[in-house]
VOGU-3710 file (C-alpha; in Angstrom, 3 decimals, decimal comma):
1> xxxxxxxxxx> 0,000/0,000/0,000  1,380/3,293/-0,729  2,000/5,721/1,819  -0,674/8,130/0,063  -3,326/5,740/0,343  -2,385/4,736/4,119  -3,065/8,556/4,449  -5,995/8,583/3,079  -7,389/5,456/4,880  -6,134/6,641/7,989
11> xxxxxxxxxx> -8,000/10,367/7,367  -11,416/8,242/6,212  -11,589/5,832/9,306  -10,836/9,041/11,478  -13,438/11,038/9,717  -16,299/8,086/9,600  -15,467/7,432/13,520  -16,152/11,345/14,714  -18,791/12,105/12,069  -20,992/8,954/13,053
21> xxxxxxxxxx> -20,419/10,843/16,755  -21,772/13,744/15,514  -25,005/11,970/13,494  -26,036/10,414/17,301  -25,123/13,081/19,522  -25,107/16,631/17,249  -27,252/15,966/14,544  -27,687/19,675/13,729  -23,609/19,889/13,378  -23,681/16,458/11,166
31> xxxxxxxxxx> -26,343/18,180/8,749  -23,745/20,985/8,709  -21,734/18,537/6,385  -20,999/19,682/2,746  -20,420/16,885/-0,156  -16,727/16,036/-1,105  -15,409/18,801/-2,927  -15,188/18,448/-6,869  -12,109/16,650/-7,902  -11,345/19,657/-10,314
41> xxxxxxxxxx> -11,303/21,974/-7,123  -8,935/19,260/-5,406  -6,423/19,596/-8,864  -6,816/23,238/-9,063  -5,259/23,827/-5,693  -2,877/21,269/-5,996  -1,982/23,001/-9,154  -2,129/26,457/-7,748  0,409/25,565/-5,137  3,077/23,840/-7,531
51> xxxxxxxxxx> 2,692/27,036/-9,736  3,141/29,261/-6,669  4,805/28,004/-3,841  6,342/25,094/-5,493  4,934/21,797/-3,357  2,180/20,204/-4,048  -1,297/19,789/-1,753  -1,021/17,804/1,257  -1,821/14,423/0,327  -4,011/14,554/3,901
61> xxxxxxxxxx> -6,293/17,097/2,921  -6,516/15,650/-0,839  -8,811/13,114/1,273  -10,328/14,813/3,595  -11,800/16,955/1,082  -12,741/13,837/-0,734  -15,221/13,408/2,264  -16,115/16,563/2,733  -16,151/19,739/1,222  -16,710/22,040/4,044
71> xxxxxxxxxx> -19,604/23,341/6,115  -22,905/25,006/5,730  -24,291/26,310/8,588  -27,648/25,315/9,488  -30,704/27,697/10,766  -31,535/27,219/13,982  -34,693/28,491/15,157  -33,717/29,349/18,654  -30,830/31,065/17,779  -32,119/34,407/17,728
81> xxxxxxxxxx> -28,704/36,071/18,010  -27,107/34,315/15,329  -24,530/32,935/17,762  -23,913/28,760/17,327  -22,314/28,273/14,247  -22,944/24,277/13,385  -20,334/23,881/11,166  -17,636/24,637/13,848  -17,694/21,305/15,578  -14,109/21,202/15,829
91> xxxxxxxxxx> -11,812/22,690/18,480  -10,213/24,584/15,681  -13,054/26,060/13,804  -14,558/25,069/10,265  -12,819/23,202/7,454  -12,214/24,829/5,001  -13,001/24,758/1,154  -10,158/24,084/-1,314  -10,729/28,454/-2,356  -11,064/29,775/1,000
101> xxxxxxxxxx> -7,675/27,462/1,615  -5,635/28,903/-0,642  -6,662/32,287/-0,389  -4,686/33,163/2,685  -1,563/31,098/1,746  -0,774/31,563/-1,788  1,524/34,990/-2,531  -0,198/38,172/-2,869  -0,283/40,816/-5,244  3,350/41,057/-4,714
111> xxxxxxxxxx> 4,049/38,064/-5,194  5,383/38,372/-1,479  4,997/34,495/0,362  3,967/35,854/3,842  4,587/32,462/4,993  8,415/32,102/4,081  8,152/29,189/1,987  6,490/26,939/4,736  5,178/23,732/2,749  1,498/23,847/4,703
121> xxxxxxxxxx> -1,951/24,580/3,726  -4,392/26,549/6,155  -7,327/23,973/6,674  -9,104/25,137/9,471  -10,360/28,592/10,825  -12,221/29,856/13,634  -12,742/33,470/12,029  -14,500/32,799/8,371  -14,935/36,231/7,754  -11,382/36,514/8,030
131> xxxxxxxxxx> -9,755/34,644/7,603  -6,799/35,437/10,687  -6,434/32,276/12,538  -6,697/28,711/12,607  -5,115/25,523/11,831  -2,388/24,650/8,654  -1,317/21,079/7,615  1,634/19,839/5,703  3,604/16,852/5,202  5,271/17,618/9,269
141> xxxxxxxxxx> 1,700/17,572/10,827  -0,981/19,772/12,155  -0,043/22,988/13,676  -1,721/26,850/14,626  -1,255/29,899/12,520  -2,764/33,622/13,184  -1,760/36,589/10,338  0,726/37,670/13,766  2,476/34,396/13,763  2,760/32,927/10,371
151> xxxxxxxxxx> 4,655/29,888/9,787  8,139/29,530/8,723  10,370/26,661/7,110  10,684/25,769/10,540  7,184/25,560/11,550  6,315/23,143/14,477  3,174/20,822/14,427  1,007/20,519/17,259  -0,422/17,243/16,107  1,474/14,660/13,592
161> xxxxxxxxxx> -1,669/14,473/11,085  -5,361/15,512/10,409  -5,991/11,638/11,202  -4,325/12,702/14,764  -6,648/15,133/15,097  -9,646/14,310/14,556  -8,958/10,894/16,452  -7,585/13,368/19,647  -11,115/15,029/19,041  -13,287/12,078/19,058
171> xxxxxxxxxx> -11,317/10,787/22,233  -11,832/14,092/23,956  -15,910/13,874/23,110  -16,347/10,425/24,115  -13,646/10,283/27,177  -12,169/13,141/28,153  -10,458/15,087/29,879  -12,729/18,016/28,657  -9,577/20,165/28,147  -7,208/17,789/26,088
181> xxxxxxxxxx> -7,368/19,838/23,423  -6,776/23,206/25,006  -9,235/25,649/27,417  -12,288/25,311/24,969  -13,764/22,589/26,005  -16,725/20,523/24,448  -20,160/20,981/24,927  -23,653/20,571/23,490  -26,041/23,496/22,750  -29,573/23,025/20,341
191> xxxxxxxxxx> -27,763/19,791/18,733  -24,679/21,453/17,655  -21,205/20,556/19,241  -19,571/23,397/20,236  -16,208/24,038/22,179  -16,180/27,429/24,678  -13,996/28,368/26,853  -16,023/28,155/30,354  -13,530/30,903/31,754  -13,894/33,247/29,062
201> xxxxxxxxxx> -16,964/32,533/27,291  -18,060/33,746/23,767  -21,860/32,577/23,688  -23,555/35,010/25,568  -27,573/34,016/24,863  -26,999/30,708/23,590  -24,394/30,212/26,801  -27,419/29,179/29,356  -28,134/26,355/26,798  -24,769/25,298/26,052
211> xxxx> -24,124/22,084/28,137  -20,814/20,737/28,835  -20,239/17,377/27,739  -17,964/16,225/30,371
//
């Protein structure tokens, strides 16, 4: 088996195990759940970052967006504020789409590489409007970017893989402890999983409904 397809295999049993989670216990954040992205957006990135930046698309996120294409958030009718965004069911935000990817990480107008060469991709984002922070993957791993501290060559992973991740995820849902992946810790609120910090909170109506998991 090539090491490719162990990827990918690893990233799909990962995937099925915290998404068949999500379809028992946050149904709202399951429905959330775009198609697989369109194997021409898949190329055209891959493309875009051997024409660019000279490496090719992590082979990791090649099959996760063969899954899934990113989120949609869902109306929810008690959610007068607007606050519970479905889609982020993951410590780290929403994934991602192929564009909204690339968009932070290839060169601008400059042709200027604000991220000195670093061989990741930006997969993950708290702030879609942005976006300014969230989560990049590359051949060393998982690791946290913000537009204030952009990877380097030298770039340090937090986790060795998406598979990693999303496996460290499901573990803290289903066993805890609540804070294994950081101070936000998981919780459940109108059928959505959603991680908050209970020290710092940013729900503020939807907050009395938000129920800790562990």
């Amino acid at each position: 088996m090539s090491e490719r397809n162990d990827e990918a295999e690893r990233v799909t049993a990962a995937w099925q195990a915290l998404t068949g989670w999500l379809a028992e216990h946050a149904p709202v954040s399951y429905a959330s759940l775009l198609p697989p992205a369109a194997d021409e957006e898949i190329t055209a990135a891959d493309a875009q970052l051997r024409q660019h930046l000279g490496f090719g698309l992590p082979a990791e996120l090649a099959a996760l967006w063969r899954l899934c294409g990113g989120v949609d958030h869902q109306e929810i009718e008690h959610d007068e504020e607007g606050e519970v965004g479905s889609g982020a069911f993951l410590p780290g935000g929403v994934i991602m789409s192929p564009i909204d990817a690339l968009r932070p990480r290839l060169p601008d107008h400059t042709g200027q590489d604000w991220w000195q060469g670093a061989p990741v991709v930006p997969w993950l984002t708290g702030d879609e409007a942005g976006p300014e922070s969230g989560h990049w993957v590359g051949a060393i791993g998982v690791g946290r970017w913000s537009v204030d501290s952009l990877p380097g060559v030298g770039a340090k992973p937090a986790f060795p893989s998406i598979a990693a991740y999303l496996d460290a995820v499901l573990r803290t849902v289903t066993e805890g402890p609540a804070d294994a992946m950081g101070p936000d810790v998981p919780g459940l609120v109108w059928g959505c999983l959603i991680w908050e910090n209970p020290e710092y909170p940013l729900l503020d109506e939807a907050l009395p409904h938000w129920t800790p998991i562990h």
